[in-house]
C-alpha positions as CSV (number, residue, x, y, z in Angstrom):
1,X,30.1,8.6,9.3
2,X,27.6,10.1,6.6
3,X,27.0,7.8,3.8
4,X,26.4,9.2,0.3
5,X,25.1,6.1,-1.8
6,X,25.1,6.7,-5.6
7,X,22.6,8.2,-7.6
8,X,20.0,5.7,-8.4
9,X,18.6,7.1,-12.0
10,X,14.7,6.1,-12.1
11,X,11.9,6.8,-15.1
12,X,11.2,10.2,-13.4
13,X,14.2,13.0,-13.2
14,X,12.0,15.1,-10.8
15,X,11.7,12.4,-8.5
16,X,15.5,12.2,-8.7
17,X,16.5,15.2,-8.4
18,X,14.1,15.6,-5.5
19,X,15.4,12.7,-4.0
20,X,19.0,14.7,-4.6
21,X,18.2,17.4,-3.0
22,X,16.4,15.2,0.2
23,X,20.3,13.6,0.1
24,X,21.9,17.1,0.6
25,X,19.8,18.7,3.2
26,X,20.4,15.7,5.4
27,X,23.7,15.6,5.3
28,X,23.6,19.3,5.9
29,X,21.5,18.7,9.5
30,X,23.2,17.5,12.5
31,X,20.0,16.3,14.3
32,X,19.3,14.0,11.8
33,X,20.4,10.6,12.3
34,X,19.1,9.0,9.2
35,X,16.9,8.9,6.5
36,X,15.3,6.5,5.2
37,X,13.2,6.1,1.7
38,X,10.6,3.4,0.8
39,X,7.8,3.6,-2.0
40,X,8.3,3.0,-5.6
41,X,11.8,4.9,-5.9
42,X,13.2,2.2,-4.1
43,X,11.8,-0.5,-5.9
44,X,12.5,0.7,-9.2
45,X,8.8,1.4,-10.5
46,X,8.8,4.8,-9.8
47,X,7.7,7.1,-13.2
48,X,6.6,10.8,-13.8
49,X,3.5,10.4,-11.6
50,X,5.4,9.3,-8.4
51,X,5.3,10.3,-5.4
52,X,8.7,10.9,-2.5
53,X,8.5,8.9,0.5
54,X,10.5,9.1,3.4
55,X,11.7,8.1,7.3
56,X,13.8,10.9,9.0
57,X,15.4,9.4,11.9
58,X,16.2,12.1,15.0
59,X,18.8,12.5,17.4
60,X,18.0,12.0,21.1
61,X,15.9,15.1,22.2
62,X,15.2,16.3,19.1
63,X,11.9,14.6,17.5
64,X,9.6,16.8,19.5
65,X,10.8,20.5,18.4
66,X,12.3,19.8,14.9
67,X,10.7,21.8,12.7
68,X,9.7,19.4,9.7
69,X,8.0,21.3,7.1
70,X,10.7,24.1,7.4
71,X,13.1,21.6,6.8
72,X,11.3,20.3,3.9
73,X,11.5,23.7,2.4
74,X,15.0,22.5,0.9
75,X,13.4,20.2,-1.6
76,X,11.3,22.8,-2.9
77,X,8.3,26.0,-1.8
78,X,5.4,24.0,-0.7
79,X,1.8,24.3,-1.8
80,X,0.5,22.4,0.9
81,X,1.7,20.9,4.4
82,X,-0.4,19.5,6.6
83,X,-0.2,16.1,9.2
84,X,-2.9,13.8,7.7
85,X,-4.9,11.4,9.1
86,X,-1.9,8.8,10.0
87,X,0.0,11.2,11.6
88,X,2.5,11.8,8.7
89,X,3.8,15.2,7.3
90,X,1.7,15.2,3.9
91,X,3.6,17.6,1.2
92,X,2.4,18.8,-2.6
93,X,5.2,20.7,-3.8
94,X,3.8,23.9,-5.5
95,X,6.4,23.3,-8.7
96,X,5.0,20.0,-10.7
97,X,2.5,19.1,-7.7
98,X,4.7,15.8,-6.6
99,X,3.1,14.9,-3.8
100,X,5.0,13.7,-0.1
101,X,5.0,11.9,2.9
102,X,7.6,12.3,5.5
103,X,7.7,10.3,9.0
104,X,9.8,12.3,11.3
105,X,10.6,9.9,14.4
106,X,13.0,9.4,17.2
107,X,15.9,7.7,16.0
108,X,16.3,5.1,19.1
109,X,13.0,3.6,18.8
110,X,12.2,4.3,15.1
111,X,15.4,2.3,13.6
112,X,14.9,-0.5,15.7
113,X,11.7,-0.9,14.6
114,X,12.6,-1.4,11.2
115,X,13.7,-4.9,11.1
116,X,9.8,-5.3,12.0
117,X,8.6,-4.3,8.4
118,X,9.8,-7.6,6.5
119,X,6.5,-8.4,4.7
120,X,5.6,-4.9,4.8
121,X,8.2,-3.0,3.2
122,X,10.4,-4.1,0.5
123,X,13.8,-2.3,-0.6
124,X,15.3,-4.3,-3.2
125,X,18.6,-1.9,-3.0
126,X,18.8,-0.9,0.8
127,X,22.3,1.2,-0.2
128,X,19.9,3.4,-2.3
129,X,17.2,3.7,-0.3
130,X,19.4,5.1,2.7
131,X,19.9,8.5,1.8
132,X,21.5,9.1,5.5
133,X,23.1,6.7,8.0
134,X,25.6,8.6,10.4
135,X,25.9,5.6,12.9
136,X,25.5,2.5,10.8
137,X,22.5,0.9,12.6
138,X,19.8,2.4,10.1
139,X,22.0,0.5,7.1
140,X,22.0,-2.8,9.1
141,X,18.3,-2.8,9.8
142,X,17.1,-1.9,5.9
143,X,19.6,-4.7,4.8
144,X,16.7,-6.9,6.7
145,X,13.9,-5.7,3.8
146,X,15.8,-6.9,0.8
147,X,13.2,-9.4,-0.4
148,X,9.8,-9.5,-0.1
149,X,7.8,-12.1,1.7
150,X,5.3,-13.8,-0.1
151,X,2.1,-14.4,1.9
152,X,1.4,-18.0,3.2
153,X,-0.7,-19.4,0.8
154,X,-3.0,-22.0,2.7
155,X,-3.7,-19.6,5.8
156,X,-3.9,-16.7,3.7
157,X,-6.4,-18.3,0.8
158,X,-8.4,-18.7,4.3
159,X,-8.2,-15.6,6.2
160,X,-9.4,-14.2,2.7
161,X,-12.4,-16.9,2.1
162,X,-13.5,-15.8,5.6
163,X,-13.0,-12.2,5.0
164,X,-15.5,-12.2,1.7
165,X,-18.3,-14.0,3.0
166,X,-17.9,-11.7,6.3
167,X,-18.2,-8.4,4.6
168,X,-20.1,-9.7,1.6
169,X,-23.3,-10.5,3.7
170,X,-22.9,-6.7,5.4
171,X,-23.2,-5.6,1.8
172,X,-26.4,-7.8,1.3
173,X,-27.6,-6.1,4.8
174,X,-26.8,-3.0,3.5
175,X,-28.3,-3.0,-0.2
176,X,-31.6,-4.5,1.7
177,X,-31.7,-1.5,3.9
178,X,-31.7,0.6,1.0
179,X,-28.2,2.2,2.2
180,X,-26.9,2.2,-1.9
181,X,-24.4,4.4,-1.0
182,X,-22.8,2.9,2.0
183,X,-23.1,-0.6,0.3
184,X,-21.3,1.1,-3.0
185,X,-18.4,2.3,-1.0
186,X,-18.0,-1.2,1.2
187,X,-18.4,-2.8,-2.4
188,X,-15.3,-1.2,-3.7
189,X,-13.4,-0.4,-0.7
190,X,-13.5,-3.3,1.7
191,X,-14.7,-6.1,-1.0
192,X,-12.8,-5.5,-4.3
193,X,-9.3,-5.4,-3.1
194,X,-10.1,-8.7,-0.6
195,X,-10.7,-10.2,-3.9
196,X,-7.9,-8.9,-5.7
197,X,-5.7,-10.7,-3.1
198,X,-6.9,-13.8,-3.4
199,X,-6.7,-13.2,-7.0
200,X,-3.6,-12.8,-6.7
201,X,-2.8,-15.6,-4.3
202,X,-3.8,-18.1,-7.1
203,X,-2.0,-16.5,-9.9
204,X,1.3,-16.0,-7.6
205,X,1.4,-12.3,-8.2
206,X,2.2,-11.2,-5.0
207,X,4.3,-9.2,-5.2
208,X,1.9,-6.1,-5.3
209,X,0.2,-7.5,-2.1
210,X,-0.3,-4.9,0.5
211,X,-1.7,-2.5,-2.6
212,X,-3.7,-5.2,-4.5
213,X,-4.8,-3.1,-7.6
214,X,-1.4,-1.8,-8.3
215,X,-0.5,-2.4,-11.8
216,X,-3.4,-5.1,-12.0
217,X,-3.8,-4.2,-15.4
218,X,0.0,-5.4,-16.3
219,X,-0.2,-8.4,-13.3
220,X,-3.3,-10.3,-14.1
221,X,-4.7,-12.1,-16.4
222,X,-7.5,-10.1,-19.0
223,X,-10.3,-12.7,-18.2
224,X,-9.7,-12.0,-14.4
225,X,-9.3,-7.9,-14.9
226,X,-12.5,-8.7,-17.0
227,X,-14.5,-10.5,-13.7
228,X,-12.8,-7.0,-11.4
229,X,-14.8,-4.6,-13.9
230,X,-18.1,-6.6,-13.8
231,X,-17.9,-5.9,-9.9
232,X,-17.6,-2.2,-10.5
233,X,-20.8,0.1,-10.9
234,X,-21.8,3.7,-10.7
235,X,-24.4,4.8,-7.7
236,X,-27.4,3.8,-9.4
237,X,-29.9,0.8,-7.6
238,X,-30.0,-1.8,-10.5
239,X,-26.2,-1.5,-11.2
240,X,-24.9,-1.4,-7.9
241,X,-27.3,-4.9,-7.2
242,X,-26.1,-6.5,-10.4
243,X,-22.4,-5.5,-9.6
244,X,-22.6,-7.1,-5.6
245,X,-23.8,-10.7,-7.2
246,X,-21.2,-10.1,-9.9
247,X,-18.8,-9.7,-7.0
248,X,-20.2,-12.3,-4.7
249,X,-20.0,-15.2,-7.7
250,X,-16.6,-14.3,-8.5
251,X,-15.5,-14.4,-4.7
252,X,-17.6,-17.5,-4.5
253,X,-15.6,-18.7,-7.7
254,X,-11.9,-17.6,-6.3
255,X,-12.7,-19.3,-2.8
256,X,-14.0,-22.9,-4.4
257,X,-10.4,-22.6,-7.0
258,X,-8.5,-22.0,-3.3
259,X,-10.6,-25.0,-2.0
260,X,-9.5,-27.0,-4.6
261,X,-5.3,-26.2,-4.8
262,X,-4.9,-26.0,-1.2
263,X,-8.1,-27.7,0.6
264,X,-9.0,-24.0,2.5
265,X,-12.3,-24.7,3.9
266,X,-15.6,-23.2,2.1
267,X,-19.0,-22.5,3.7
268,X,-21.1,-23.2,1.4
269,X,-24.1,-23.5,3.2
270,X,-23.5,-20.0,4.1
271,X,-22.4,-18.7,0.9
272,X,-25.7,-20.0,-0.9
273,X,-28.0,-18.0,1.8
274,X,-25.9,-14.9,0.8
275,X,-26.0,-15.3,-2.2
276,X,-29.5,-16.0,-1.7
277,X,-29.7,-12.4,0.2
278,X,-28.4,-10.8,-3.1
279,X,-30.6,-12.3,-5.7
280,X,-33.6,-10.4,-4.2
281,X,-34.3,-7.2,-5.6
C-alpha cells in the first residue's frame, strides 16, 4: 500500500511545500513504485538555499518511456530541464529558482541497490525521506542508511597522505610548466578538499565527509579554516606559488599529526623533494 509519512517541517517552507507537492503527484502515478529523497531535507540541514533531491523508482517496463520532466511539471513551471553530465534530470524551477535533481530508475534493480549506499548516503529519518513505498521493499532498504559510517581512521589517514603527495607533486609539475591555470584549478579542486578530509579525520568531524567543505566554517576549528584560506589564491603567478607551498606545508603538517596518532606511514624523503619542487620560483 501507499505510504504517506508525516510532514517533516524544515528551515525552508518552499522546500516543504515542494517536497508536498513531490508527495502528491506520486501517489497520484501508478508507474511509480517509489520515491525516494536524500540531500539536506532529509538530514535536517536543509534552509532557504536548498536544493530537492530525489530517487523515483519505476514499475517494470516503464523506466524507458516515462516522461520525467512532464511529470515534474506538478511541482512547479520549469525554467530549465536538462540531463546533466551524471545522467540525472537537473531542474531550476522558474518560481524562487530552487534548483533539482531527479534519478528516475527501474524499480527492480534501483531499490535493491540501495542497501549499497551505507557510507554514502545518510537518512537519519528513513519514514520521512520515503515519500512513496507501494510494496514495502523501498522502506526496508532506506531503514539500512540510518547512520552514517565514519571513515576508518588508520587506512583512511593513509589513502589521504598518499593522495596529497600524489597530486601535490603534479601541481609542482604543473606551476614549472608554467600551466598557472591548470595548476590553480588542481590546487583547489583535487588538493583543498583531500586536505579538508584529513582535516577532518583528526578533528573527528566526519560527518560532512563525502562534501568536505560543507559548513567548514561551523565544523572546524578557526586556526585550521585560517591554514584552508592561506591555500587559496586568485590567478595571479606569485600568489598562486605562495598558496601551493602554503598548501603543501599544511598537508605536510596534517600527514606528520596522522603519523603521530595513528602511525600512517610518511614519505618524507619524498615530501622534502616536493617541497623542494615548490620553493623554486
Amino acid at each position: 500500500m501507499p505510504r504517506t509519512p508525516a510532514p517533516r517541517p524544515s528551515a525552508s517552507p518552499a522546500l516543504d511545500a515542494r517536497v508536498a507537492l513531490l508527495r502528491r503527484a506520486a501517489h497520484a502515478e501508478p508507474r511509480l513504485e517509489g520515491v525516494l529523497l536524500y540531500g539536506s531535507w532529509t538530514t535536517g540541514e536543509a534552509d532557504a538555499y536548498s536544493d530537492i533531491e530525489a530517487y523515483l523508482f519505476l514499475g517494470e517496463g516503464h523506466a524507458d518511456s516515462f516522461d520525467g520532466p512532464g511529470f515534474l511539471r506538478a511541482l512547479g513551471r520549469p525554467a530549465l530541464a536538462h540531463t546533466n553530465q551524471f545522467g540525472i534530470l537537473a531542474v531550476v524551477f522558474e518560481d524562487d529558482l530552487m534548483r533539482g535533481e531527479f534519478h528516475f530508475e527501474e524499480a527492480g534493480a534501483g531499490i535493491a541497490a540501495v542497501e549499497g549506499w551505507q557510507g554514502m548516503v545518510h537518512l537519519p529519518d528513513p519514514d520521512a525521506a520515503v515519500l512513496l513505498d507501494r510494496t514495502g521493499r523501498l522502506t526496508k532498504a532506506a531503514a539500512r542508511l540510518t547512520a552514517p559510517l565514519a571513515p576508518e581512521p588508520v587506512e583512511s589517514a593513509a589513502h589521504l597522505t598518499g593522495e596529497l603527495a600524489n597530486w601535490t607533486l603534479m601541481l609542482a609539475h604543473l606551476l614549472a610548466r608554467r600551466e598557472d591555470a591548470r595548476a590553480h584549478n588542481l590546487l583547489h579542486a583535487m588538493v583543498a578538499p583531500l586536505q579538508l578530509k584529513l582535516c577532518r579525520l583528526l578533528r573527528g568531524t566526519t560527518d560532512h565527509w563525502l562534501t568536505p567543505s560543507r559548513a567548514a566554517e561551523r565544523d572546524l576549528p578557526a586556526a585550521d579554516l585560517a591554514r584552508y584560506t592561506a591555500t587559496t589564491a586568485p590567478l595571479a603567478a606569485a600568489a598562486l606559488r605562495a598558496a601551493a607551498r602554503a598548501s603543501w606545508q599544511w598537508s605536510r603538517e596534517l600527514a606528520a599529526e596522522a603519523h603521530g596518532r595513528w602511525g600512517t606511514p610518511v614519505p618524507e624523503a619524498l615530501h622534502a623533494r616536493i617541497a623542494g619542487l615548490l620553493a623554486r620560483d
